[in-house]
N, C-alpha and C positions, 0 to 999 in steps of 0.2 A: 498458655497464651490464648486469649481469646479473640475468633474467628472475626475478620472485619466482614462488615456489613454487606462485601461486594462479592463474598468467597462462597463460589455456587462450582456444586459438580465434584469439590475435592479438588477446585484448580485453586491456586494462591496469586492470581490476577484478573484484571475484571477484562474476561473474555466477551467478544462480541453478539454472539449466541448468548449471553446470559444478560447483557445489554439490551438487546432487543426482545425476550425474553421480558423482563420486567415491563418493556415501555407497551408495548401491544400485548402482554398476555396470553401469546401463543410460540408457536417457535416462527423465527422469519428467516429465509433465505435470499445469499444473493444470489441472482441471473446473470451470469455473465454475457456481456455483448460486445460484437465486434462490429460497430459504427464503419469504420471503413477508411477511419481519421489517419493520416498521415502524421508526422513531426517536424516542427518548424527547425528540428538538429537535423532532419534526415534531407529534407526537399528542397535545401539551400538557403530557407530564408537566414537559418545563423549557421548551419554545416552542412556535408551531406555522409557524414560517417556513424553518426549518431552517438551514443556514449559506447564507451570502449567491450561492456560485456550484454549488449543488446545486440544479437542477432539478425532484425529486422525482418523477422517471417512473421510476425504477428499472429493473430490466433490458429488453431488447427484449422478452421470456417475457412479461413481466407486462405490456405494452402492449398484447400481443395478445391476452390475455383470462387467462382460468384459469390455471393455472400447473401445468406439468407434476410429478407426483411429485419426491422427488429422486431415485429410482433410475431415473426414464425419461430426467430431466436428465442423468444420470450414462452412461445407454448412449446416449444423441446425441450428448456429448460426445466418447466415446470413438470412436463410429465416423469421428469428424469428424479424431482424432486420427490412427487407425490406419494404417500400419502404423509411424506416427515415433514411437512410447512403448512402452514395455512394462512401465512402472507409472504410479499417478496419485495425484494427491490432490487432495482433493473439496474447491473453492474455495467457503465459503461468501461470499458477494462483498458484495450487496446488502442497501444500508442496516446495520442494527444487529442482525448475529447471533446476539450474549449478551443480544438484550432480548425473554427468552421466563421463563416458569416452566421449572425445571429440569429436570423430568420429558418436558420438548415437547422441548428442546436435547437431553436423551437419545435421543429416540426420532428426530431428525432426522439427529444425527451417527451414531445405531447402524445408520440405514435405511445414509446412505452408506456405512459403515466394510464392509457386509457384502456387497455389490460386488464381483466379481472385479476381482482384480488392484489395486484401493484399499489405498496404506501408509500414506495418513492423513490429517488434513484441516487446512486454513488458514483460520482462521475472523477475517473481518470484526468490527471494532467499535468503542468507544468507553474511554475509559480512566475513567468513568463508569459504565459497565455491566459491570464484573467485579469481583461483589462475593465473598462466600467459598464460597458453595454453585457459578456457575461455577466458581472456582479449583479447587477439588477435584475437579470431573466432569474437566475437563481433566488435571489432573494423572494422574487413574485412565486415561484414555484412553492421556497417555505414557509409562504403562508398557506398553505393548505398540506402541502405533502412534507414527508422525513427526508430531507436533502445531506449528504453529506460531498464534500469536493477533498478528490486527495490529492497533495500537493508532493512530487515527488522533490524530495531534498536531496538525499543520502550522507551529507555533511555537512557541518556549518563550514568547514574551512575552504576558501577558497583555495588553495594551492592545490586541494584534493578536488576539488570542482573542477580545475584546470588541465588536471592531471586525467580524469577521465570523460572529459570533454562534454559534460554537461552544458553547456553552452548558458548558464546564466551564472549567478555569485549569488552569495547568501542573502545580501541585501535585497536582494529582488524579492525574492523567498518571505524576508520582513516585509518589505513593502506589500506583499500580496497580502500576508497575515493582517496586517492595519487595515488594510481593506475590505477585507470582508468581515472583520471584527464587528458583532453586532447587528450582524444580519439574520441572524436565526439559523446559518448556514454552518452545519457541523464538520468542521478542519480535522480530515486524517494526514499526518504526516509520513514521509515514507525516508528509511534510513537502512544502509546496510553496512554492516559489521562486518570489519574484514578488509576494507578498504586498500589497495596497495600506499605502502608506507604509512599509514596513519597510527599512534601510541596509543595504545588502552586509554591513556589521560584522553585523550583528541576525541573518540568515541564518546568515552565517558561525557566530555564537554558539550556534544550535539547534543545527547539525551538531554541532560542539565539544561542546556538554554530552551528545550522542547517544553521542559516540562516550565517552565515560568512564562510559557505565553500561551496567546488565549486558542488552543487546540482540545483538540474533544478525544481525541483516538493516534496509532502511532501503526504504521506498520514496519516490524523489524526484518530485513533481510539476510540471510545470508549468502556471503559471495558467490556467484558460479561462474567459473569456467566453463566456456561452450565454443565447441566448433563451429570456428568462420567467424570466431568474434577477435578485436584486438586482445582482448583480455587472454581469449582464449590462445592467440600465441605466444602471447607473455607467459602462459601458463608451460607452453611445451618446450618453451624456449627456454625454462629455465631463471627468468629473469623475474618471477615473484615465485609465492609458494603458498599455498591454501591452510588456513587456519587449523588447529585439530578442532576435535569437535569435543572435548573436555575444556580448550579456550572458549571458544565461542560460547559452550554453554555456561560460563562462567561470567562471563564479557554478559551478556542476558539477561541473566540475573542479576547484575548488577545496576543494569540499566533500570531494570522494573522497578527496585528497592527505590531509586529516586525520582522515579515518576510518582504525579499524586494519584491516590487513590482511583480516583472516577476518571482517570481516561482511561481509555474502553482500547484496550487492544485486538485488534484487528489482526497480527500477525505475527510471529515468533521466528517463522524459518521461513526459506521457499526451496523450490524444487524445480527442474528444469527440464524440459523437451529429454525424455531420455536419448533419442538417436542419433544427439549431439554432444551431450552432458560428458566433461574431462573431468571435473573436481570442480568440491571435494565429494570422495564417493559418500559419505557418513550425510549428505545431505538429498542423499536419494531414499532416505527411510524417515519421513516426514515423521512420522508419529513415535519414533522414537527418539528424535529429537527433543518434541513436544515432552515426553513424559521425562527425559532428562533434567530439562530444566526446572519442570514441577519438583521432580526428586532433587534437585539443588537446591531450590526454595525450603523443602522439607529439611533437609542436611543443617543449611544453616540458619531454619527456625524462623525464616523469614516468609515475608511477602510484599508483593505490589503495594509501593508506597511508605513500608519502613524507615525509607532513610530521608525520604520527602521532606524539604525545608520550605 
């Protein structure tokens, strides 16, 4: 079989380091930042519980007290990098980063953008919270900078939206997607596998509708259990059960085989606060996840994109 076009590293999907990688020519990192954003599920405007396996302690910065600027977050980050980058972009991460007045999102993304060595930033959020006045700051920003906005999903089905209190529905989700269509502005999708109640088929179905609209990137989750969440007493209670990790990395791979080629994956597993983290334990060994699923890829001869219609 020979190698597609995107297959860098010995991986059998087109990973984001090898994305960014081709576009700039060097290696590029992201900076993670903690803006200070709140969520319109958490501060009442649609809930105050948030979704069911979020925590609400936001990043390690903010546990520790005040929160560093973002250009001091930005040179901590880099030294932390250096000498393995030699450009970056400024990951706004935590919580809901379009749910500011526009003028504060200006003044937050212009502190980052004006950074050495910054080509542009990945800004966290909700497909709820990008209404026209974001659309446009972003759009102004990619005309010069590499802008990406990740939109968390985690399902198309509403019942499952409902059930873990995501506080919007799919169609929102579309209507955001219609909207920034053609802006220059590159759509990461966020999905996690594993969902309580939802069938391999229903999975399968998110990825499938992911991959026929206009998205650039996807990042995959898997489920976590964590202390202090509802999820997380659902989890002690008895009343769901965590995926193994032979499913899952099954479920993954199958996902990728029908995605097309050129979205740029962004993520494969996650991993959780250990001091809280209940399940599943197989999800605290990041990199062995990773190289499972590659070794599934290898197993059944495939890659990102083979089953792509």
């Amino acid at each position: 079989m020979p190698k597609p076009d995107f297959w860098k590293n010995n991986k059998r999907y087109y990973d984001l380091k090898s994305y960014w990688r081709n576009l700039f020519g060097c290696n590029v990192h992201k900076l993670q930042i903690d803006a200070g954003f709140t969520c319109p599920n958490r501060d009442g405007h649609i809930a105050t519980g948030g979704c069911i396996y979020c925590d609400g302690r936001g990043s390690k910065l903010r546990q520790k007290g005040e929160l560093p600027s973002v250009s001091r977050q930005i040179q901590g980050g880099k030294k932390f990098y250096k000498p393995h980058a030699s450009k970056y972009v400024a990951y706004f991460q935590t919580f809901t980063n379009t749910y500011a007045p526009v003028e504060k999102l200006r003044s937050l993304y212009d502190e980052a953008l004006a950074q050495d060595d910054v080509v542009g930033l990945s800004i966290g959020t909700r497909p709820d919270c990008v209404g026209p006045d974001v659309i446009n700051l972003l759009s102004d920003y990619a005309k010069n900078y590499h802008v990406w906005l990740e939109l968390g999903l985690q399902s198309m089905h509403d019942e499952t939206l409902k059930l873990i209190n995501r506080g919007h529905n799919f169609q929102q989700f579309l209507d955001a997607v219609e909207a920034l269509a053609g802006k220059n502005i590159h759509l990461c999708a966020h999905i996690i596998v594993g969902l309580p109640g939802e069938t391999d088929e229903e999975i399968l179905q998110t990825a499938k509708t992911i991959a026929v609209l206009p998205i650039n990137g996807i990042k995959i989750h898997s489920l976590l259990a964590l202390e202090g969440t509802d999820l997380g007493e659902m989890y002690k209670n008895g009343s769901i059960k965590s995926m193994s990790k032979d499913k899952y990395v099954s479920l993954v791979a199958n996902i990728l085989e029908i995605l097309p080629a050129d979205m740029v994956i962004q993520r494969l597993t996650a991993d959780g606060y250990r001091d809280i983290f209940l399940a599943p334990d197989w999800a605290m060994n990041k990199l062995d996840v990773l190289n499972s699923i590659n070794k599934e890829l290898e197993r059944r001869d495939s890659y990102q994109g083979k089953q792509y219609k």
